[in-house]
SEKOLBA-825102 format. One record per residue: residue in three letters; z, y, x of N, C-alpha, C, O in turn. Coordinates in steps of 0.2 Angstrom, whole numbers, padded with zeros to 4 digits, always signed. Layout:
AlaZYXZYXZYXZYX
...
REM end
This chain:
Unk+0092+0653+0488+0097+0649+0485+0096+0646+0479+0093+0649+0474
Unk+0097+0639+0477+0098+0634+0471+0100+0640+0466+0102+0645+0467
Unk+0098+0638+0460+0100+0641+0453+0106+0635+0453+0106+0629+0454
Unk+0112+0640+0451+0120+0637+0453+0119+0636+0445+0116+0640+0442
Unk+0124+0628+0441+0128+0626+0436+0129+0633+0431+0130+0637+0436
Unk+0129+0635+0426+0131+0639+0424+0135+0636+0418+0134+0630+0416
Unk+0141+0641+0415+0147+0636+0410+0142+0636+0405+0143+0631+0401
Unk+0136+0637+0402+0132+0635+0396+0130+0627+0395+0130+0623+0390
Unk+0130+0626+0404+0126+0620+0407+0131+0614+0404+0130+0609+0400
Unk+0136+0616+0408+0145+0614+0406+0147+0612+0400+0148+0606+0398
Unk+0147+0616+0397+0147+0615+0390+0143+0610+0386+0145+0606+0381
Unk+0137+0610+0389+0132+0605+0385+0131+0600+0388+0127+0595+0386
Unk+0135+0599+0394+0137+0593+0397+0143+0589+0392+0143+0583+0391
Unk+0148+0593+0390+0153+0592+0389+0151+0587+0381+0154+0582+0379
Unk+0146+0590+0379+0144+0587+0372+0140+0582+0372+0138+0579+0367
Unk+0137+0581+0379+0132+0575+0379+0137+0568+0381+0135+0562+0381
Unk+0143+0571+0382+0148+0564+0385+0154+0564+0382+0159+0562+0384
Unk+0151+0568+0376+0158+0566+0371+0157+0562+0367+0152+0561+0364
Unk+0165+0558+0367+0165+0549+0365+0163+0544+0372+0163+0538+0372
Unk+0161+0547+0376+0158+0540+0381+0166+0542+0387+0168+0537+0390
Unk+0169+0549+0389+0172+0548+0393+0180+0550+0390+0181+0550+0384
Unk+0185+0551+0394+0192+0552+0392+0192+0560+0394+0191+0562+0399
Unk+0195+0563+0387+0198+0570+0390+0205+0568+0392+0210+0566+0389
Unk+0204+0570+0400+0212+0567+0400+0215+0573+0402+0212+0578+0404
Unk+0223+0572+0402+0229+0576+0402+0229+0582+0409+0226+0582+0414
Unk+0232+0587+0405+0230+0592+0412+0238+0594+0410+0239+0595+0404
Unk+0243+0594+0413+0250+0592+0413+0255+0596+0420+0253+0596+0426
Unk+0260+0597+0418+0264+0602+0424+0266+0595+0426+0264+0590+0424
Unk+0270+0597+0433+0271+0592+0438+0279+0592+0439+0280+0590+0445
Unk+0284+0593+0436+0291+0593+0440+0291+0592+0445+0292+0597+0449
Unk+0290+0585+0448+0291+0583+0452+0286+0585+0459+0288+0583+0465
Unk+0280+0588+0457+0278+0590+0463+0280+0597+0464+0280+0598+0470
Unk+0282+0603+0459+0284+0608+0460+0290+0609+0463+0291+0614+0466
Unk+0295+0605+0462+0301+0604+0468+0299+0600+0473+0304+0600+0476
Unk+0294+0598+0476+0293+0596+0481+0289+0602+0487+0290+0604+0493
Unk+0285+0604+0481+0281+0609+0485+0283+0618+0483+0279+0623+0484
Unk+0290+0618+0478+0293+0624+0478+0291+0630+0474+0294+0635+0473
Unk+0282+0628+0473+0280+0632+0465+0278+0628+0461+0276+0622+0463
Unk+0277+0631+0456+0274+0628+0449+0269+0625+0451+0266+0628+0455
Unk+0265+0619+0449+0262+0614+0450+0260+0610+0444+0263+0605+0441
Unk+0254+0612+0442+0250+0607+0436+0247+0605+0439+0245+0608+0444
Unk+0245+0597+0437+0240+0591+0438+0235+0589+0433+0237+0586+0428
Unk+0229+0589+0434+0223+0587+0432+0223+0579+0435+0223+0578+0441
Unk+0223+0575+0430+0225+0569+0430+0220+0563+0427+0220+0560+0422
Unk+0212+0563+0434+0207+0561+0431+0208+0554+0434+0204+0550+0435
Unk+0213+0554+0436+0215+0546+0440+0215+0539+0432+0215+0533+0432
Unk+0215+0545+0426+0216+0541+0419+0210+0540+0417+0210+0535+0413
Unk+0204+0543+0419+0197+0540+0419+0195+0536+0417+0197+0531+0420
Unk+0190+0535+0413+0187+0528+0412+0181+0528+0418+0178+0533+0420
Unk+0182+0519+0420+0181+0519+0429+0187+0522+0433+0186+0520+0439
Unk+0191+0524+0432+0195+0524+0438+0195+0533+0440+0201+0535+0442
Unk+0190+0538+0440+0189+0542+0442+0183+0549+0437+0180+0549+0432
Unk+0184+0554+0440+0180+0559+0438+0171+0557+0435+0167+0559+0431
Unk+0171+0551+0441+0162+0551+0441+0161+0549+0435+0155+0547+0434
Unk+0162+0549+0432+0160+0543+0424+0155+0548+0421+0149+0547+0419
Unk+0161+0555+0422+0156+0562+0419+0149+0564+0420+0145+0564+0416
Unk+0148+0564+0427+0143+0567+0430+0138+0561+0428+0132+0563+0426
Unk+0139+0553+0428+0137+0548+0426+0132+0548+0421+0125+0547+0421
Unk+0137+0549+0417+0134+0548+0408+0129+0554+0408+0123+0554+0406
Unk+0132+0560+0410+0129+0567+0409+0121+0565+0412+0117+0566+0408
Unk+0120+0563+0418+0114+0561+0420+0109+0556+0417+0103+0557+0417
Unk+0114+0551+0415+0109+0546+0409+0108+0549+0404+0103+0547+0400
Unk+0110+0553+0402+0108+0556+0395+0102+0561+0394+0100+0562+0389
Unk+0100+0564+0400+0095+0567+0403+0087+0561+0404+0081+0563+0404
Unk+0090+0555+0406+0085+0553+0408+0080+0548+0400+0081+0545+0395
Unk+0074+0550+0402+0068+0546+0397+0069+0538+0396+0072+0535+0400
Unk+0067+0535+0391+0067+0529+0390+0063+0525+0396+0065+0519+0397
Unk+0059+0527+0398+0055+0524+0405+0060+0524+0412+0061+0520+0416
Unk+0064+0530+0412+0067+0529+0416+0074+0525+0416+0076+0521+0421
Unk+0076+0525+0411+0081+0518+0410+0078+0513+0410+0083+0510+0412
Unk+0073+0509+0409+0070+0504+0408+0069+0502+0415+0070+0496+0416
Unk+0067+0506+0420+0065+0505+0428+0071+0504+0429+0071+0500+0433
Unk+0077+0505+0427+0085+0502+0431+0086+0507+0435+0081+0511+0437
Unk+0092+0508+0436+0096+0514+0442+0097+0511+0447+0097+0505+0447
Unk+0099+0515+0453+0100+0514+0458+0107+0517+0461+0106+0522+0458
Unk+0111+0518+0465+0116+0522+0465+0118+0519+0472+0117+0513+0474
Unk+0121+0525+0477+0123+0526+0483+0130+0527+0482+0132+0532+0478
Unk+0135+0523+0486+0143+0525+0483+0146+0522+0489+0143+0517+0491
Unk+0152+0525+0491+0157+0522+0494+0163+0519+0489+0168+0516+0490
Unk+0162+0521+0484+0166+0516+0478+0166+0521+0471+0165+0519+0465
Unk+0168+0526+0472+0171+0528+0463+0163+0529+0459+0161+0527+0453
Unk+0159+0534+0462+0151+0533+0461+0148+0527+0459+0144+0527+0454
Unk+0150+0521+0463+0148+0515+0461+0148+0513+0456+0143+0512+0452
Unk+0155+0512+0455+0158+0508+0449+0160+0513+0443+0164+0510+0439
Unk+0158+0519+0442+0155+0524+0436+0148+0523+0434+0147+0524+0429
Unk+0144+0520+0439+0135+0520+0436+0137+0513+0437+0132+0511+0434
Unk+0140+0508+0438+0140+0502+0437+0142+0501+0430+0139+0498+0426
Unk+0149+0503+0428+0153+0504+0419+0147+0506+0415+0145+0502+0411
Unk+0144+0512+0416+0139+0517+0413+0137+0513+0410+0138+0511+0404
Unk+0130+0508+0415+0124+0504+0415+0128+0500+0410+0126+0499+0405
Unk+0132+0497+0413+0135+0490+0410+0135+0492+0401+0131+0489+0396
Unk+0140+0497+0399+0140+0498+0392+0132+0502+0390+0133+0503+0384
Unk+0127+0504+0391+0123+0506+0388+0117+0500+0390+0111+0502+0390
Unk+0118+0494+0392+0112+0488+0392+0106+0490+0398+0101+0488+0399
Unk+0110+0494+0402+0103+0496+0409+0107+0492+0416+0112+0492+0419
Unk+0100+0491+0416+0099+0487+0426+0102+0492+0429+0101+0498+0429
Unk+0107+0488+0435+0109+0493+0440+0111+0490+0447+0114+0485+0447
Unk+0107+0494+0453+0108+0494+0459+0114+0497+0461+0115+0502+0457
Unk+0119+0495+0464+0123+0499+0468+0123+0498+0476+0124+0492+0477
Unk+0123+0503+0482+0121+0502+0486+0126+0503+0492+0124+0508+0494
Unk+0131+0501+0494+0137+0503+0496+0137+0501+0505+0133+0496+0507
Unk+0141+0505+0509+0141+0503+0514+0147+0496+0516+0151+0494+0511
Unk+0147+0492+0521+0148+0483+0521+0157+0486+0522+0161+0483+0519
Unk+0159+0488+0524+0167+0491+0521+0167+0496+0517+0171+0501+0518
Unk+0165+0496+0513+0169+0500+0506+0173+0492+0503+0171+0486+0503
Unk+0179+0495+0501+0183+0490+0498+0183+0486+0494+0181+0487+0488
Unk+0185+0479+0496+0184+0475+0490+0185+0475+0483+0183+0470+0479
Unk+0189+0480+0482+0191+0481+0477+0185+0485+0472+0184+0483+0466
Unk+0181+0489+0476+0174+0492+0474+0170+0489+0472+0166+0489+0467
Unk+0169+0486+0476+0161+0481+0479+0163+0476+0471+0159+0476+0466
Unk+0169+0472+0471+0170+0468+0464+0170+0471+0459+0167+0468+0454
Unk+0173+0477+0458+0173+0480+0451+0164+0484+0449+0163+0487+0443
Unk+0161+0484+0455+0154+0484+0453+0151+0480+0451+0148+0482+0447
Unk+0150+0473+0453+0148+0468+0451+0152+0465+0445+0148+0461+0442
Unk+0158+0465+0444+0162+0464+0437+0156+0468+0431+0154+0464+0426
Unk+0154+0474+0432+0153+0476+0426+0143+0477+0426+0139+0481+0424
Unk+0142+0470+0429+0137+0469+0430+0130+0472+0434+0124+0471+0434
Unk+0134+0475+0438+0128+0479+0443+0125+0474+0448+0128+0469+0450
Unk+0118+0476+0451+0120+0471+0458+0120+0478+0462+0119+0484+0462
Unk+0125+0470+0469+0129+0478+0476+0124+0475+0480+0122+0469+0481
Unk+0122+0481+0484+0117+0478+0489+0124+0482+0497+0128+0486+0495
Unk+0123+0479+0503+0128+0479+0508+0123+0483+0513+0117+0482+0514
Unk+0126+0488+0515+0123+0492+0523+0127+0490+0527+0132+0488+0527
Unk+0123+0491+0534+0130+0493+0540+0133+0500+0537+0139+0499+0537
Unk+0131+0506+0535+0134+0513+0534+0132+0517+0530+0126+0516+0528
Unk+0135+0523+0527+0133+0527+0523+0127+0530+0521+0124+0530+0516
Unk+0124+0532+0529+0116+0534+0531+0113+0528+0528+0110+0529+0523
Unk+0113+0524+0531+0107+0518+0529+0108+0514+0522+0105+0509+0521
Unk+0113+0516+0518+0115+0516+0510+0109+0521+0508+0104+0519+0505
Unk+0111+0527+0510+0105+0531+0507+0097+0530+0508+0093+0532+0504
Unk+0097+0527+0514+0089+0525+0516+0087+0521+0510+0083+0523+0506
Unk+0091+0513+0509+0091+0510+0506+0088+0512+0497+0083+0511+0493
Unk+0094+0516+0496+0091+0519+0488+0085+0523+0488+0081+0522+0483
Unk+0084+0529+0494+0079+0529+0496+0071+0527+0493+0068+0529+0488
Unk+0071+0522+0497+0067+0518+0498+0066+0511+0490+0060+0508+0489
Unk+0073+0511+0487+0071+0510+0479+0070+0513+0475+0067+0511+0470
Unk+0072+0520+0475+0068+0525+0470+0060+0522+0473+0057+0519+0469
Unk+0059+0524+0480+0052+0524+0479+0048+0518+0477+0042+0519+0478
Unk+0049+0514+0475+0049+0506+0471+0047+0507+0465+0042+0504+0463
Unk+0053+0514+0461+0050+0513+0454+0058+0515+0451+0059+0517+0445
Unk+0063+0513+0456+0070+0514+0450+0074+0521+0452+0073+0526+0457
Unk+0077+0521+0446+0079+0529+0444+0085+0528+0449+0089+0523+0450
Unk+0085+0537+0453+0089+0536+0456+0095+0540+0451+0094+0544+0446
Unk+0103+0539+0453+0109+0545+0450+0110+0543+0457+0110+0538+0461
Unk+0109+0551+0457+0111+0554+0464+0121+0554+0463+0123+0555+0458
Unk+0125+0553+0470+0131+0554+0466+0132+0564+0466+0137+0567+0463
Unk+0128+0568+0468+0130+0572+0471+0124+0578+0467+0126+0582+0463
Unk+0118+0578+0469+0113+0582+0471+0109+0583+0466+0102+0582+0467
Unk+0111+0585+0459+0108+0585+0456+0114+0590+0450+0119+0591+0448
Unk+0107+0593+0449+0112+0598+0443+0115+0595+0436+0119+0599+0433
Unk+0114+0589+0433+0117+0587+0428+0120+0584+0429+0122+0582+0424
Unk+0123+0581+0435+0129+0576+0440+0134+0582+0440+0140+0581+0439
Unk+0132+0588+0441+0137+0593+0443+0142+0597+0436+0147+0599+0434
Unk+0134+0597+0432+0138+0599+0426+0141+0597+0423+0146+0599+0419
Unk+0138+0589+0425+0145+0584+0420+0153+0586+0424+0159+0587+0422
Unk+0151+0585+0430+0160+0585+0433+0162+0593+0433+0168+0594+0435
Unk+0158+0598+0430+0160+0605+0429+0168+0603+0423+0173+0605+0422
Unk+0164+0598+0421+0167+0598+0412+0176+0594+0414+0180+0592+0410
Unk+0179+0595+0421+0183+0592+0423+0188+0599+0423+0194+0600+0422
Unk+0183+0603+0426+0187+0610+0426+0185+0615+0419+0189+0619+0418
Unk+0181+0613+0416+0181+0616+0408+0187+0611+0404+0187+0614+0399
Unk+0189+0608+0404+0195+0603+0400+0201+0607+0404+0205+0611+0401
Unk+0202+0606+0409+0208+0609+0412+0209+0617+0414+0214+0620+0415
Unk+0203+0620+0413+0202+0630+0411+0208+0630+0404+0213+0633+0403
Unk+0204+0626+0400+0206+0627+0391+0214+0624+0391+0219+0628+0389
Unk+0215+0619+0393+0221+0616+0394+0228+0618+0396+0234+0616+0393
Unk+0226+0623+0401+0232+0626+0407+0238+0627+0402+0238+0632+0398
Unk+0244+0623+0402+0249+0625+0399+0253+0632+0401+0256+0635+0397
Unk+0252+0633+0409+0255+0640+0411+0250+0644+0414+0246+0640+0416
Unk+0249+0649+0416+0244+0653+0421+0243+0648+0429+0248+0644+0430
Unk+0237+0648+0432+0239+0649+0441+0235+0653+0444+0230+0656+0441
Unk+0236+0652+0450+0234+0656+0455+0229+0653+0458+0224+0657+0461
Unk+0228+0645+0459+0225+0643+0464+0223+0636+0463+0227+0632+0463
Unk+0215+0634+0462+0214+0627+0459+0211+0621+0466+0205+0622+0469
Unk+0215+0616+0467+0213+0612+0475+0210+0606+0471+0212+0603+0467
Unk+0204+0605+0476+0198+0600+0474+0195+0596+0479+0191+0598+0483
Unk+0196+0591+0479+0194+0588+0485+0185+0587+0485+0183+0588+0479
Unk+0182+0585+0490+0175+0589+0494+0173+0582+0496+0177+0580+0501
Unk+0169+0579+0494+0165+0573+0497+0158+0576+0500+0158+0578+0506
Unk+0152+0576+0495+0146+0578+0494+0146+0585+0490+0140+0588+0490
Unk+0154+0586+0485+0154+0594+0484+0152+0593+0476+0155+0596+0471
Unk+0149+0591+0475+0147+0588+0467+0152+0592+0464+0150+0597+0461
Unk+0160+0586+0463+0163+0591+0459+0165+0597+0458+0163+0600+0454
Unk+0169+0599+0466+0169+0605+0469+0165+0612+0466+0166+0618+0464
Unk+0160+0608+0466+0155+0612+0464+0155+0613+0457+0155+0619+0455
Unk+0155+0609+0452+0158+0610+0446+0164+0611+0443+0164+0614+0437
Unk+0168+0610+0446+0177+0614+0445+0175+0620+0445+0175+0624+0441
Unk+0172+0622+0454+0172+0630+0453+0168+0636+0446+0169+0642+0444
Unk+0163+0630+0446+0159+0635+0439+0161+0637+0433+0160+0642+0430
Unk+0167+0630+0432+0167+0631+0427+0175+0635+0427+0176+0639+0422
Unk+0180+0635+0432+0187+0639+0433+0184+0646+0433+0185+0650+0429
Unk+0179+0647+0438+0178+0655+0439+0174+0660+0432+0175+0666+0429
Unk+0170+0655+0430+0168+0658+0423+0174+0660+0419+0175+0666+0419
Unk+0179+0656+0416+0185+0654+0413+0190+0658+0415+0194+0661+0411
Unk+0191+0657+0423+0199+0660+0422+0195+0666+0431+0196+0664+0437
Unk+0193+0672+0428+0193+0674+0434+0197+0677+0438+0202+0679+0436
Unk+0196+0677+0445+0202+0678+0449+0206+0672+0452+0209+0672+0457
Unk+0205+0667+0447+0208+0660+0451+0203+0658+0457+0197+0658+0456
Unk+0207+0658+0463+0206+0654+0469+0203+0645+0467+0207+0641+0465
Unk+0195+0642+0469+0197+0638+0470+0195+0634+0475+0189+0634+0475
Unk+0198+0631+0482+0199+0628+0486+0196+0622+0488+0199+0618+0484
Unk+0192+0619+0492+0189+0613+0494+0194+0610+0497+0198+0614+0500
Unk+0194+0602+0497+0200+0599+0503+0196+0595+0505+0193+0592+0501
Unk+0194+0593+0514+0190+0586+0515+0196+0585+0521+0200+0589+0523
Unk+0194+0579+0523+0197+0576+0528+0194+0575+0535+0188+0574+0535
Unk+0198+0576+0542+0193+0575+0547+0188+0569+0547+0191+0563+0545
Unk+0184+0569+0549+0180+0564+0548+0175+0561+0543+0172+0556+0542
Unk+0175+0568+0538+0172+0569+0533+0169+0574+0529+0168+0574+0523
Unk+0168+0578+0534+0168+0586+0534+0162+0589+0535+0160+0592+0540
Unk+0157+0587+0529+0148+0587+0527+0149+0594+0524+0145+0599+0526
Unk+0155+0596+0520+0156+0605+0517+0157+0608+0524+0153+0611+0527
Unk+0161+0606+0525+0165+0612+0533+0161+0613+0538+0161+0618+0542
Unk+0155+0607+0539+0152+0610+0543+0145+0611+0540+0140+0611+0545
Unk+0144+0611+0536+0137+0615+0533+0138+0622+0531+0134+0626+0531
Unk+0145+0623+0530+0148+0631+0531+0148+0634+0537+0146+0640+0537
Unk+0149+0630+0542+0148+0633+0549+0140+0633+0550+0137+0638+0553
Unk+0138+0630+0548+0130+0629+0551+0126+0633+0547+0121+0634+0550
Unk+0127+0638+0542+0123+0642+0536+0120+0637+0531+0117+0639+0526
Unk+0121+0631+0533+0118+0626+0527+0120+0618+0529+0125+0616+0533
Unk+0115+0614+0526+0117+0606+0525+0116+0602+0533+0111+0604+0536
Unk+0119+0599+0536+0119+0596+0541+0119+0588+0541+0120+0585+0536
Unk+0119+0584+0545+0122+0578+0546+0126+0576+0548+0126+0577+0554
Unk+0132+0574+0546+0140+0572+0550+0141+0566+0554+0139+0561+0551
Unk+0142+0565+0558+0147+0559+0557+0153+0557+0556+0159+0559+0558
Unk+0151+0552+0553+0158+0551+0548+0163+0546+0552+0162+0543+0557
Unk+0170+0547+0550+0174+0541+0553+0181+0542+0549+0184+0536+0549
Unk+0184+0547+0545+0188+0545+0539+0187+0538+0537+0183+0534+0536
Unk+0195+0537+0535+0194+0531+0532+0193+0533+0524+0190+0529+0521
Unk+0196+0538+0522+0194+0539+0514+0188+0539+0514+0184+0544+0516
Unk+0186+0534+0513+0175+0534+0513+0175+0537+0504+0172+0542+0503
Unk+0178+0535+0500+0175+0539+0493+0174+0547+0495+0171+0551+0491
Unk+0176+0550+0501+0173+0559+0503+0168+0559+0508+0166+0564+0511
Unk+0165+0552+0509+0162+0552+0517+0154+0551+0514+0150+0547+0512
Unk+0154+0558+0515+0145+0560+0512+0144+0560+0518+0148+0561+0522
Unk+0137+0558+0519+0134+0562+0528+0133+0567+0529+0134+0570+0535
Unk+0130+0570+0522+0127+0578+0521+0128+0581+0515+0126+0578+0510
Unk+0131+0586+0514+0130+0592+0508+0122+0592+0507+0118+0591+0511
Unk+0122+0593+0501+0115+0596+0498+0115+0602+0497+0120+0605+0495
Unk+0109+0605+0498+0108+0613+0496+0113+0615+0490+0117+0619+0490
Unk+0112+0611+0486+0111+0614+0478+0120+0614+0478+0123+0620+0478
Unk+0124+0608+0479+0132+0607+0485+0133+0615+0487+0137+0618+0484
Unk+0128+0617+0494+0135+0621+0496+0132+0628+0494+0135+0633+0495
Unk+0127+0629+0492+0126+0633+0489+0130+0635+0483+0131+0641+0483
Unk+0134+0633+0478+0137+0632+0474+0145+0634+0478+0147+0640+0477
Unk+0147+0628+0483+0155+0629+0488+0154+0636+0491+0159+0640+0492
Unk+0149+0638+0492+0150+0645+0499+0149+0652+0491+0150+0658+0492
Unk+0145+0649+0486+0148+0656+0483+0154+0656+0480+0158+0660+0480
Unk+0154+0651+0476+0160+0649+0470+0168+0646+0473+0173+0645+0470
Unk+0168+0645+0480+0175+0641+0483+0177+0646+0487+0174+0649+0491
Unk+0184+0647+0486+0186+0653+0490+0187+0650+0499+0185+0654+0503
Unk+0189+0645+0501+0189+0641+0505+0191+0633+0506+0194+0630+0502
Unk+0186+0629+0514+0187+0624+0512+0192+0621+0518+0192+0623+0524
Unk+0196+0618+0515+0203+0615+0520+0201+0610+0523+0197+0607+0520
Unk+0206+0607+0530+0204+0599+0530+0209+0597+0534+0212+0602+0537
Unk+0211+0591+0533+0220+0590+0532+0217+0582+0536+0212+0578+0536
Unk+0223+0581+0540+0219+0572+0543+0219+0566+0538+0220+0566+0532
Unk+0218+0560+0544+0220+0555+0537+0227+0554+0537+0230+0556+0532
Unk+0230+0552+0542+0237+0552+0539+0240+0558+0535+0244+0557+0531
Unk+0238+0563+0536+0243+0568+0531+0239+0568+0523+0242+0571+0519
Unk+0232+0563+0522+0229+0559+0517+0236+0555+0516+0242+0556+0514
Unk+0235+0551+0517+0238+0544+0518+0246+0546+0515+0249+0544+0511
Unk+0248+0550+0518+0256+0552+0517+0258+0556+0507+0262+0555+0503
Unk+0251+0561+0508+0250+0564+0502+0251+0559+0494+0254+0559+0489
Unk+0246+0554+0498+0245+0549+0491+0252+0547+0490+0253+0547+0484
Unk+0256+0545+0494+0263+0541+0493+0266+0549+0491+0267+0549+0485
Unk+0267+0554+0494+0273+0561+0488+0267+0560+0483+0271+0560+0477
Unk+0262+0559+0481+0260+0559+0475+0263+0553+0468+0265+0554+0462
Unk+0263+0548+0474+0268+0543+0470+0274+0546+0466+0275+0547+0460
Unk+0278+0547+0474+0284+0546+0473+0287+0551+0470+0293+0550+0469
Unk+0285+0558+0469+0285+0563+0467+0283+0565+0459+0286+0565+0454
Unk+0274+0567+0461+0273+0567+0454+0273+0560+0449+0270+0561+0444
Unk+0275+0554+0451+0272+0547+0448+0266+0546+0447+0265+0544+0441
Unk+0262+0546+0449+0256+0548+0451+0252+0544+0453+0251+0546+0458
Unk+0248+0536+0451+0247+0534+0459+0238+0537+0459+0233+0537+0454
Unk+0237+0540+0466+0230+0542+0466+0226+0538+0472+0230+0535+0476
Unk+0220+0538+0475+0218+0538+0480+0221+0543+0485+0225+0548+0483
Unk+0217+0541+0493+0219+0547+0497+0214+0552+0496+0215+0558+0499
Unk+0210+0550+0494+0204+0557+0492+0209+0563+0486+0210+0570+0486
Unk+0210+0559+0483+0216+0565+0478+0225+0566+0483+0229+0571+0484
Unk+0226+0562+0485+0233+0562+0494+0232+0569+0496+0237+0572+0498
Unk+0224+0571+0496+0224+0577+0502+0226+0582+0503+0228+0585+0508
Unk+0225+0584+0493+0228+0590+0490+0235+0593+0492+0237+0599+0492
Unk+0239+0587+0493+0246+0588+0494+0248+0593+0500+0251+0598+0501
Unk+0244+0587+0507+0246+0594+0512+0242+0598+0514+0243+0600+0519
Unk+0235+0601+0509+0231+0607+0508+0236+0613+0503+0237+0619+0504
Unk+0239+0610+0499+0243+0614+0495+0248+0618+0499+0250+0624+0498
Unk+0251+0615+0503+0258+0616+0508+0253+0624+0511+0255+0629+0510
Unk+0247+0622+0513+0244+0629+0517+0241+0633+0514+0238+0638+0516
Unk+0241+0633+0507+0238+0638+0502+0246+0643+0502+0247+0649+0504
Unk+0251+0638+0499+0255+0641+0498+0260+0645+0504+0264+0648+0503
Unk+0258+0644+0511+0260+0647+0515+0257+0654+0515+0260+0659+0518
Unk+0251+0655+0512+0246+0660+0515+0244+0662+0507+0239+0665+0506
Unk+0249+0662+0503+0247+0665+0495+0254+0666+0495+0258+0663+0497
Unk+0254+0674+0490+0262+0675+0488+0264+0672+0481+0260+0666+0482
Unk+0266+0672+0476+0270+0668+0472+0264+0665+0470+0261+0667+0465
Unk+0261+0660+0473+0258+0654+0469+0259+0649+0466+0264+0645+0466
Unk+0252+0649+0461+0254+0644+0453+0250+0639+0454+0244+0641+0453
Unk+0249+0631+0458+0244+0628+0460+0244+0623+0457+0249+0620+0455
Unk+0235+0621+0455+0232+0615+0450+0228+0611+0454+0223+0612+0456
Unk+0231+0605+0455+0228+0600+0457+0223+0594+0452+0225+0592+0447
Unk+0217+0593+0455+0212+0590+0451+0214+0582+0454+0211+0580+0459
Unk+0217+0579+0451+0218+0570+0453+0214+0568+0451+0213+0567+0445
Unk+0208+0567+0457+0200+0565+0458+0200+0558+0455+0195+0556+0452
Unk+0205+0554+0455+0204+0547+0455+0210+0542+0457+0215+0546+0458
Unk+0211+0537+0458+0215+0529+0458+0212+0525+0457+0213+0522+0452
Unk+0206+0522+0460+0204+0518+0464+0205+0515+0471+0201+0517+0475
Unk+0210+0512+0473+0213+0510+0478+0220+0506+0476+0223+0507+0471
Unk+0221+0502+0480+0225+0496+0479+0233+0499+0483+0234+0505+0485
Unk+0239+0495+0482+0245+0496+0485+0243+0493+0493+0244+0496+0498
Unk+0241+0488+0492+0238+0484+0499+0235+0489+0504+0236+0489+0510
Unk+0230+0494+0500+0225+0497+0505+0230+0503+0506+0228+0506+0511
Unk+0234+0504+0504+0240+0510+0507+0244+0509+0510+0245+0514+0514
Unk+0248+0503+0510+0251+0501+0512+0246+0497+0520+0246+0499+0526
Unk+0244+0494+0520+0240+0492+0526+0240+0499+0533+0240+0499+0539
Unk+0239+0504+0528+0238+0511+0533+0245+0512+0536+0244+0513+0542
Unk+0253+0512+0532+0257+0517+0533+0260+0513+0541+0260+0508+0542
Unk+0263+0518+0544+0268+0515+0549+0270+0509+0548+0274+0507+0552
REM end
């Protein structure tokens, strides 16, 4: 087994990207706790600079790396919020960057990468996104992995280290949505350190289910993908991933896309919230925690809002 994140890691992640990222609000929810009928605090990384949690894992990685290896330029594999955090990153600290996206991820991505100077390079698909960076590491450029690397993970530890410290009331149960596991994996290290006994939870969606079935398999597999939330559509967990999920995550859920899709809108219209449906998930993953937990106090991590009205509305009935 990988040597898992430890809160040391966490903490000195927390100090290497302090001033570069937003401590943002870890805040109760009214609105979603009348919806979903217990108390309900939100982690609220949808306020991110970039749009999302990655910014963390981002910075925390560049700060690690030597003068040579910034100078070689990065390279970065995303279906959008990854991207457009190593795209911001680069942008503000004067470094070349590749971003290497599959040919539908969103225009809203692919632009706000190239906005902040990056170049996108276009796949048919995720698999062949990573061959591609692959194959530019081996060139010469640095890769930021989104996922598979321990100071990516400690940075987004520090999402659940700001909201461990924060928690205005106790809970029972913290829900994290599961791409490549990255954060997952960092919430949990750093909630279980911090507050033990809390439960915390993975959420993926069908058709992107790289944790769920590396779980069944005793390790990392190949998926294929078909979710439309691609910001969760890893192909495969990494060792160092589920090694991290299968000891520190009490379980992982998976919810379709429409009840994605449905979550994001009570996110709206409930907590005022607007998030992506990668953060949507948690809504109807909460519904089954709370079915199968007694007086549950549930903290949801709002991964991100990177997504348009357009791209939600395009989906609904």
């Amino acid at each position: 087994m990988a040597d898992l994140v430890s809160l040391a890691d966490i903490e000195a992640a927390a100090e290497r990207i302090s001033g570069r990222v937003v401590h943002t609000p870890t805040v109760p929810s009214p609105g979603l706790s009348a919806l979903l009928g217990v108390p309900v605090t939100t982690k609220l990384e949808h306020l991110q600079r970039s749009g999302s949690f990655k910014a963390r894992g981002v910075f925390t990685k560049i700060a690690t790396l030597t003068a040579a290896e910034r100078d070689a330029g990065l390279v970065a594999v995303s279906g959008g919020n990854h991207g457009i955090a190593v795209a911001d990153a680069a942008g503000s600290l004067g470094i070349r960057a590749t971003v290497v996206m599959p040919d539908y991820a969103s225009a809203r991505a692919v632009d706000g990468c190239r906005a902040a100077g990056a170049e996108v390079r276009l796949t048919p698909d995720v698999p062949s996104a990573f061959a591609l960076a692959t194959e530019l590491e081996a060139a010469g450029t640095t890769l930021v992995h989104p996922f598979d690397d321990p100071a990516t993970i400690a940075g987004q530890g520090t999402v659940g280290l700001e909201m461990a410290r924060d928690l205005p009331e106790p809970v029972t149960d913290v829900l994290v949505s599961i791409g490549g596991g990255g954060l997952a994996s960092g919430v949990a290290a750093a909630v279980r350190a911090l507050l033990p006994g809390v439960r915390v939870w993975g959420v993926e969606t069908v058709g992107a289910e790289a944790m769920s079935a590396a779980l069944r398999a005793g390790g990392p597999v190949p998926v294929e993908l078909s979710s439309f939330v691609t910001s969760l559509s890893a192909p495969s967990a990494s060792q160092l991933t589920y090694d991290h999920v299968r000891e520190l995550v009490h379980e992982v859920l998976v919810v379709s896309d429409d009840e994605a899709l449905h979550g994001t809108v009570e996110l709206a219209e409930h907590g005022r919230v607007w998030a992506e449906p990668a953060a949507g998930c948690l809504v109807p993953a909460a519904r089954r925690v709370i079915d199968r937990v007694d007086d549950a106090r549930i903290a949801l991590v709002v991964c991100g809002g990177n997504t348009s009205f357009a791209d939600i509305a395009a989906r609904l009935p």
